[in-house]
C-alpha positions in Angstrom: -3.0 63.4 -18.3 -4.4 60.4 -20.2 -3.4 56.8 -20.2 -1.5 55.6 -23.0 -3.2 52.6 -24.1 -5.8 52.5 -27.0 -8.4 49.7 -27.8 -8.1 49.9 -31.3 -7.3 52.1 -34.1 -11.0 53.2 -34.4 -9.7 55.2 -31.1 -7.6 58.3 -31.1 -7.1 59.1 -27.6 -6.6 56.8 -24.3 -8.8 57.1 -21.1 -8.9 59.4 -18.8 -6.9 58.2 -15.6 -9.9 58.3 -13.4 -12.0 56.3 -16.0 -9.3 53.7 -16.3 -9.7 53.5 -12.7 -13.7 53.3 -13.1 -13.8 50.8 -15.5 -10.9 48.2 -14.1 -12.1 45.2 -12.7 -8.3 43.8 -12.2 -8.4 44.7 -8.5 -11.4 41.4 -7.8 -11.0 39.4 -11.0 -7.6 38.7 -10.1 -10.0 36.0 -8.2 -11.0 34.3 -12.0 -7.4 33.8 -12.9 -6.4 30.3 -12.6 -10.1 29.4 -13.7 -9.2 32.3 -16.9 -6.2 30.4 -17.4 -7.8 27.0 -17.5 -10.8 28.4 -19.7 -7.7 29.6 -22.0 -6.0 26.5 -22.6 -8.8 24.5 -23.4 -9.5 27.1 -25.7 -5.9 27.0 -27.0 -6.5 23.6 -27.7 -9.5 23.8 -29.7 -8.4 26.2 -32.4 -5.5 23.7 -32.9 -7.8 21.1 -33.2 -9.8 22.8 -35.4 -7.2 24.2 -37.5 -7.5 27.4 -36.8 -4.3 27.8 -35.6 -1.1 25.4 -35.8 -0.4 22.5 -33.6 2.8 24.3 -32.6 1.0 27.5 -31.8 -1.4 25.5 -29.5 1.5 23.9 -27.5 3.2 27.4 -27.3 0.0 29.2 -25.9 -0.6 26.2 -23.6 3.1 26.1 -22.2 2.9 29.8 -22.0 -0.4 29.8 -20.1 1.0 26.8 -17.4 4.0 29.2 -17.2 1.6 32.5 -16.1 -0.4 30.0 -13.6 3.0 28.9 -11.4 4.3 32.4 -12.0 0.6 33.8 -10.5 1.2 30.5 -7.8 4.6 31.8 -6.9 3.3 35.3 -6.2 5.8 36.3 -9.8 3.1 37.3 -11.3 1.0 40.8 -10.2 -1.2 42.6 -12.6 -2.1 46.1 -11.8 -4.9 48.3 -12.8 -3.0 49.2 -16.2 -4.1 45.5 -17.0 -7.6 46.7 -16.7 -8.6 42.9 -15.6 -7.5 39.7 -15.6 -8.4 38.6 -19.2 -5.8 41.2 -20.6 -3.5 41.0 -18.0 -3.1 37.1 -19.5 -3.4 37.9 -22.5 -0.6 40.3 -22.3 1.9 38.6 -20.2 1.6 35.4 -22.2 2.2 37.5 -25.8 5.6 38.5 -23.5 5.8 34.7 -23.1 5.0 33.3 -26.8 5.6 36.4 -28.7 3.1 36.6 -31.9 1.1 33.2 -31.0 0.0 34.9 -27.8 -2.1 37.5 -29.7 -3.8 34.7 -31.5 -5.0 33.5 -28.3 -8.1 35.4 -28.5 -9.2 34.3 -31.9 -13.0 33.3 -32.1 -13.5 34.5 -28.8 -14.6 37.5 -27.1 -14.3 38.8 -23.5 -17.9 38.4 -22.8 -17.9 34.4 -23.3 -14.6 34.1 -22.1 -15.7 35.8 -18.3 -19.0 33.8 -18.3 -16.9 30.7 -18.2 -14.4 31.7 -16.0 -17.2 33.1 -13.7 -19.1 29.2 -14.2 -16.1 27.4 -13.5 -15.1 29.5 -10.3 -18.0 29.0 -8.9 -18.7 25.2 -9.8 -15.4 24.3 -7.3 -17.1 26.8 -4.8 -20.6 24.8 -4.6 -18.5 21.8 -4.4 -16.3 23.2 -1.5 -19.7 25.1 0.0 -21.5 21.5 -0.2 -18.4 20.0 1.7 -18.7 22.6 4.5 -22.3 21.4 4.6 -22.1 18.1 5.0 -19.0 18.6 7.7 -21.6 20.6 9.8 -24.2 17.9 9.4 -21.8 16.0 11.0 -21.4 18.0 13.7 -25.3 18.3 13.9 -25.6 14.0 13.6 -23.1 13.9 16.7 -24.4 16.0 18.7 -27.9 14.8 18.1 -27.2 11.1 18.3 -25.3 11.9 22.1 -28.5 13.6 23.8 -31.8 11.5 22.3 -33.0 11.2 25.9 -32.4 15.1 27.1 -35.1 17.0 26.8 -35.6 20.9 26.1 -38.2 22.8 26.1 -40.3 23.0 22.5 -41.5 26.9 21.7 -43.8 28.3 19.8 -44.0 32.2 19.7 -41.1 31.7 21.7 -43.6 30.5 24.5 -43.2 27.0 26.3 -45.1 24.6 24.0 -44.4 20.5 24.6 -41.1 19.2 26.1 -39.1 17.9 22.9 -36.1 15.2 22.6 -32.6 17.7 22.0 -31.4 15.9 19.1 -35.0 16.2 17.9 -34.5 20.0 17.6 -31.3 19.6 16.6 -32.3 17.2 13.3 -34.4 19.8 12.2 -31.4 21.6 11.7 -29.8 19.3 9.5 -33.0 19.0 8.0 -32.8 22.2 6.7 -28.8 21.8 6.1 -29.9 19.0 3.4 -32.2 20.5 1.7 -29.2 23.5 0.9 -26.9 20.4 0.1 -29.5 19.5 -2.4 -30.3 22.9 -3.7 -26.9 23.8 -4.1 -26.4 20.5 -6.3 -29.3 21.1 -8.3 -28.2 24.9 -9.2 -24.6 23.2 -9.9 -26.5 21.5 -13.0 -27.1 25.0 -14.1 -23.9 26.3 -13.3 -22.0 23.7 -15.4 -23.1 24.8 -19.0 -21.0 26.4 -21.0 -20.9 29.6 -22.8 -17.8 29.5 -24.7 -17.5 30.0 -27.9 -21.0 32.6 -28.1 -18.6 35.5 -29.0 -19.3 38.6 -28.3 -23.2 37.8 -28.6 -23.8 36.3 -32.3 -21.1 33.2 -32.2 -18.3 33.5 -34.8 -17.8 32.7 -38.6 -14.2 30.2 -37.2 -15.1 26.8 -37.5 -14.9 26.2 -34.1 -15.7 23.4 -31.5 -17.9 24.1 -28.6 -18.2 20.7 -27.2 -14.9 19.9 -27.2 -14.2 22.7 -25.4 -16.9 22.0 -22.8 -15.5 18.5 -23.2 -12.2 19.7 -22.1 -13.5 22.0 -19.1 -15.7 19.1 -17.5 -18.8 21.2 -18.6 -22.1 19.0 -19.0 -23.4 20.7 -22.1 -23.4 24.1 -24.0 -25.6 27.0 -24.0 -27.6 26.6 -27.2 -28.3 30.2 -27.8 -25.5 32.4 -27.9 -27.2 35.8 -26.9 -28.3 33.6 -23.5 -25.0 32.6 -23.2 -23.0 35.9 -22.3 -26.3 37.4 -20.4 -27.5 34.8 -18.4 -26.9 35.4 -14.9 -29.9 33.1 -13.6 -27.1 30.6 -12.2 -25.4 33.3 -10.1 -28.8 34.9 -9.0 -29.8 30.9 -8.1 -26.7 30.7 -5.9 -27.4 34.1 -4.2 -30.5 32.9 -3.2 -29.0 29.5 -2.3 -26.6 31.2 -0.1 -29.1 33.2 1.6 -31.1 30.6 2.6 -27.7 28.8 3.9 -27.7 32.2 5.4 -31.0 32.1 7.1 -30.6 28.6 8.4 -27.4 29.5 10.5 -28.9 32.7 11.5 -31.7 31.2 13.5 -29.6 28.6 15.1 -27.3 31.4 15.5 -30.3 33.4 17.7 -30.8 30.2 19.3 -28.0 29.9 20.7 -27.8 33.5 22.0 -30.7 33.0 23.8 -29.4 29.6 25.3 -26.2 31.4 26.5 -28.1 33.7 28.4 -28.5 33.8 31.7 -32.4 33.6 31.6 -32.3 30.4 29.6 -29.1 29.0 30.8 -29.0 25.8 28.6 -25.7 26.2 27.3 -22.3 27.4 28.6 -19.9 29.0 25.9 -16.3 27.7 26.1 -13.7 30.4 26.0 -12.4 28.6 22.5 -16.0 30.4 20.7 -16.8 33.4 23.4 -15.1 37.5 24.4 -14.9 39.1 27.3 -15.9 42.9 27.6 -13.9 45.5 27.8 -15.5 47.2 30.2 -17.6 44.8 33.0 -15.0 41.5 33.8 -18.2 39.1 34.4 -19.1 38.9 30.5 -18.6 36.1 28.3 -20.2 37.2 24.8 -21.8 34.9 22.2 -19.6 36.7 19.3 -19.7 33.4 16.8 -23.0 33.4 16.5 -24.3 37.5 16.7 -21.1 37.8 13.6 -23.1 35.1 11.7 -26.1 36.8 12.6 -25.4 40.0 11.4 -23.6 38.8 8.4 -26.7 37.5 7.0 -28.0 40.7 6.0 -24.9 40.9 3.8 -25.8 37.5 2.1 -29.4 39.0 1.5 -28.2 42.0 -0.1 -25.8 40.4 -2.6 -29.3 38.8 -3.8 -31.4 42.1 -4.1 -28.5 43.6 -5.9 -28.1 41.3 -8.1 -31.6 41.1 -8.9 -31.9 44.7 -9.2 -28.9 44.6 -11.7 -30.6 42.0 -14.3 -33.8 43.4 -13.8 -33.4 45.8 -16.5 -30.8 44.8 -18.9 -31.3 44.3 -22.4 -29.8 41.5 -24.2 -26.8 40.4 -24.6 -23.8 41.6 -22.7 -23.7 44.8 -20.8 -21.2 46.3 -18.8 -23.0 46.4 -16.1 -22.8 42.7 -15.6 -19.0 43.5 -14.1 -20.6 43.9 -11.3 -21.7 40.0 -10.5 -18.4 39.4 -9.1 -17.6 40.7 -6.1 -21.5 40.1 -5.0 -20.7 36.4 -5.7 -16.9 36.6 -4.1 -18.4 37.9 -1.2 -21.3 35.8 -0.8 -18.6 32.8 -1.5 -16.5 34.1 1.2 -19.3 35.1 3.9 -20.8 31.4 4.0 -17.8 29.9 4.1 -16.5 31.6 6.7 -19.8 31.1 8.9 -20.3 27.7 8.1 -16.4 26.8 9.4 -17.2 29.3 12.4 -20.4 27.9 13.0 -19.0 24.0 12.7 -16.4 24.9 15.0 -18.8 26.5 17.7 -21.2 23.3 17.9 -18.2 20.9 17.8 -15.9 22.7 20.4 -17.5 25.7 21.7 -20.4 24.9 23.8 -21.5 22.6 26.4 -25.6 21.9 27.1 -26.5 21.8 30.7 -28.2 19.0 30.9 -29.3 19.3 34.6 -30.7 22.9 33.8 -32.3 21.6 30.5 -34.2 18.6 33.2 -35.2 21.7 35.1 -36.5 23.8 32.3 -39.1 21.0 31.3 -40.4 20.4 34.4 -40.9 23.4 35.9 -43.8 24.5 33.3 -47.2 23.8 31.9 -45.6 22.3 28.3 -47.6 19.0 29.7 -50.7 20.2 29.5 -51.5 18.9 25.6 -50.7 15.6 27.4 -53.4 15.8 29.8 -56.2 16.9 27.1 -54.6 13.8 25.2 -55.4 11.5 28.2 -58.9 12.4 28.6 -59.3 12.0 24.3 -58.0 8.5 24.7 -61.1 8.1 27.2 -63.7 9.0 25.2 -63.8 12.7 26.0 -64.7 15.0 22.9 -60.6 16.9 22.6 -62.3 20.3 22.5 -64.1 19.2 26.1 -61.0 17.8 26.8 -58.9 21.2 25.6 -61.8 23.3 27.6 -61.3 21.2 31.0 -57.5 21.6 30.9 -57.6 25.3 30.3 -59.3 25.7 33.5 -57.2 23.4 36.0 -54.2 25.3 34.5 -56.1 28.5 35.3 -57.0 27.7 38.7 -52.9 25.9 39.3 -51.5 29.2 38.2 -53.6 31.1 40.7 -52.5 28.3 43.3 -49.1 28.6 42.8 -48.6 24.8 42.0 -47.9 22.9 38.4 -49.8 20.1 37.0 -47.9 17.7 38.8 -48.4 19.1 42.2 -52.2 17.7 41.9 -53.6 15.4 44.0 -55.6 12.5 42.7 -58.5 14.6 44.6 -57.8 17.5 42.2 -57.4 15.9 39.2 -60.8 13.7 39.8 -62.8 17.0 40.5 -62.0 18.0 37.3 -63.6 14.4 35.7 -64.2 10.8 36.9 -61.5 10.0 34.3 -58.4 11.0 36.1 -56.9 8.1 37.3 -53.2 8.0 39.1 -51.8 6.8 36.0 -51.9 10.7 35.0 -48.5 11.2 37.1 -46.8 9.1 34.1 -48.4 10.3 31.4 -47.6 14.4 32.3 -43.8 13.6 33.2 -41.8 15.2 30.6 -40.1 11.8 29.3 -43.0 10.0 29.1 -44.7 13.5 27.4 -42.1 13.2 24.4 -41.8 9.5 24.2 -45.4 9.7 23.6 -45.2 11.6 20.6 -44.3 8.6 18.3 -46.0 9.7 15.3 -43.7 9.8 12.0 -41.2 12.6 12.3 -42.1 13.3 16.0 -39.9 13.8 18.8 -40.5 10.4 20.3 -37.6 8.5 21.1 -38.4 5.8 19.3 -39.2 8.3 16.3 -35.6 10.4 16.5 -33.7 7.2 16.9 -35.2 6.4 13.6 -34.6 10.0 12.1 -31.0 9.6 13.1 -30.2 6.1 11.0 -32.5 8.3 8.0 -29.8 11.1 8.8 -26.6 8.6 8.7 -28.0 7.4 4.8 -27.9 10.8 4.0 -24.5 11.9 5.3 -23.1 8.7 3.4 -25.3 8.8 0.2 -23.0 11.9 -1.5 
């Protein structure tokens, strides 16, 4: 059994069922369909302007076209795979609509233009909704930041105790990294906002027809000035892929940080039962779901990009069919970081609780101090590598001891050189150890309290 519909008369036979099936995009696209409608009526409106079809036409097909969007919005309105996808399925209900007019809809304009701009302009609102989610999370990253400038946590490197750091020091190198994805993402929206409508099918069209009126009409900044580029560029959706991953990798490693903070051999923060499971099994468990989901939904990010690489890589210009396959990569991606930035936002706002008092414990019960003590011999006159070489061995020697750098006695300390005097105590305690660091962009006090005004700009300077 075939299916009844033919493309054109230069066809003598419909496809086969299970082709029909292969080839229909209806069952995502139906995502494109208030954006197809929108790219339609400006369209509409051109060819009247233009002539190309009456005025009366033009208000017929844009009536006709409002009508399809509140039928769609009332849920009146349900294309199947017979439709093949959503272009047709409009296409057809509004010739239902209109009658005759409705078939002229499609005049100087093919199908491969036509889903390039509804592709553009669905994803221009998602940037703009994705950028909002961002700055909402900064928020949450600005609060919590600004409420713990004087608790400390330990600093790691190769997840080894490095130097005690200010919380909302680690915490603004988060939303560090959050603004540079702000940024990115508006800078690929530049890229994102040309339009290809009106390139045809790959060659542009012999109607005299208005492209920038038509991008006029659809809020597009320009118009692709090459109409080949203009149905086979993908470089804007393989930009945001790679935008999104990075969104991706950001969340991830706060995401692992905060498993390892829940854990019972860190300890520095307690999951609230709003953003935490139980087990089924063993009654004692509270598990850090929110953030091993976001984890683990990274690597679904990350693929979208390599596919979507892998698709372009070897297509020759202009359209191929082939390119149907951007869309669910990009509704997916769309979806994924949208629902782990909300997540995530909701976790840091109302899901966990630092323990300060274990945090105060953490800092002081290590050798993070010991830069500090190479510092205070530097600052009188000792050569740093003598200075570095000195330090190595009192930790050596306190290790074998049992004791911490604190623990010395003003004997100790002057053994190791004349230097030592009993100002050492405050230099080594872990709040005089970050307020020291006052460089530009270090975790001195002084230093994140100025980060954090630098951080209130840019949460206000949208």
């Amino acid at each position: 059994m075939t299916q009844q519909k033919t493309w054109s008369q230069r066809f003598e036979s419909a496809l086969h069922p299970a082709i029909a099936r292969f080839n229909a995009s209806i069952g995502f696209d139906i995502e494109l369909i208030e954006y197809d409608i929108t790219g339609s009526i400006a369209h509409a409106k051109m060819l009247a302007k233009t002539g190309i079809i009456s005025k009366q036409e033009g208000e017929q097909l844009v009536a006709g076209l409002e009508q399809i969007r509140q039928e769609y919005r009332l849920g009146e309105f349900n294309p199947g795979i017979d439709a093949e996808d959503i272009h047709f399925a409009v296409e057809h209900r509004l010739t239902q609509l209109v009658g005759d007019a409705g078939k002229k809809l499609h005049t100087a304009r093919s199908r491969n233009d036509q889903v390039g701009t509804d592709t553009r302009l669905y994803l221009r609102d998602q940037i703009t909704q994705i950028r909002s989610q961002l700055r909402e999370f900064q928020g949450v990253l600005f609060n919590l930041a600004a409420d713990n400038v004087e608790t400390l946590i330990p600093g790691y490197t190769h997840l080894q105790r490095a130097q005690p750091v200010s919380l909302a020091h680690h915490l603004l190198a988060y939303f560090q990294m959050v603004q540079r994805d702000w940024e990115r993402l508006g800078e690929i929206y530049k890229r994102v906002n040309i339009s290809p409508l009106g390139s045809g099918a790959l060659a542009g069209t012999t109607f005299p027809i208005d492209r920038h009126y038509t991008a006029e009409l659809l809020n597009f900044d320009g118009v692709y000035a090459n109409s080949m580029d203009g149905v086979s560029d993908r470089d804007f959706a393989i930009e945001f892929l790679s935008a999104s991953s990075i969104i991706m990798v950001h969340l991830s490693r706060l995401a692992e940080e905060i498993i390892l903070w829940s854990s019972q051999e860190f300890g520095f923060v307690t999951l609230l039962d709003t953003c935490a499971t139980g087990s089924s099994i063993m009654p004692q468990k509270k598990n850090p779901d929110v953030p091993e989901l976001v984890r683990g939904k990274t690597g679904r990010v990350f693929g979208h990009l390599q596919g979507m690489l892998v698709l372009m890589k070897g297509l020759p210009l202009a359209y191929n069919k082939d390119l149907q396959d951007d869309k669910e990569a990009l509704f997916d991606s769309v979806k994924t970081v949208k629902g782990c930035l909300e997540a995530m936002t909701i976790l840091l706002s109302e899901g966990l609780e630092f323990r300060t008092s274990r945090l105060a414990q953490a800092v002081a019960e290590d050798f993070s101090n010991a830069t500090d003590v190479a510092d205070y011999l530097a600052a009188r006159g000792v050569p740093f590598r003598e200075a570095y070489n000195l330090v190595g061995k009192v930790v050596k020697t306190s290790l074998a001891a049992g004791k911490l750098l604190k623990d010395l006695s003003l004997e100790e300390w002057k053994e190791l050189h004349p230097a030592f005097e009993s100002d050492i105590y405050d230099a080594i305690a872990p709040s005089q150890v970050v307020a020291a660091r006052n460089s530009y962009g270090g975790t001195g006090f002084d230093q994140v309290r100025q980060a954090l005004q630098a951080a209130q700009s840019q949460l206000s300077g949208d």
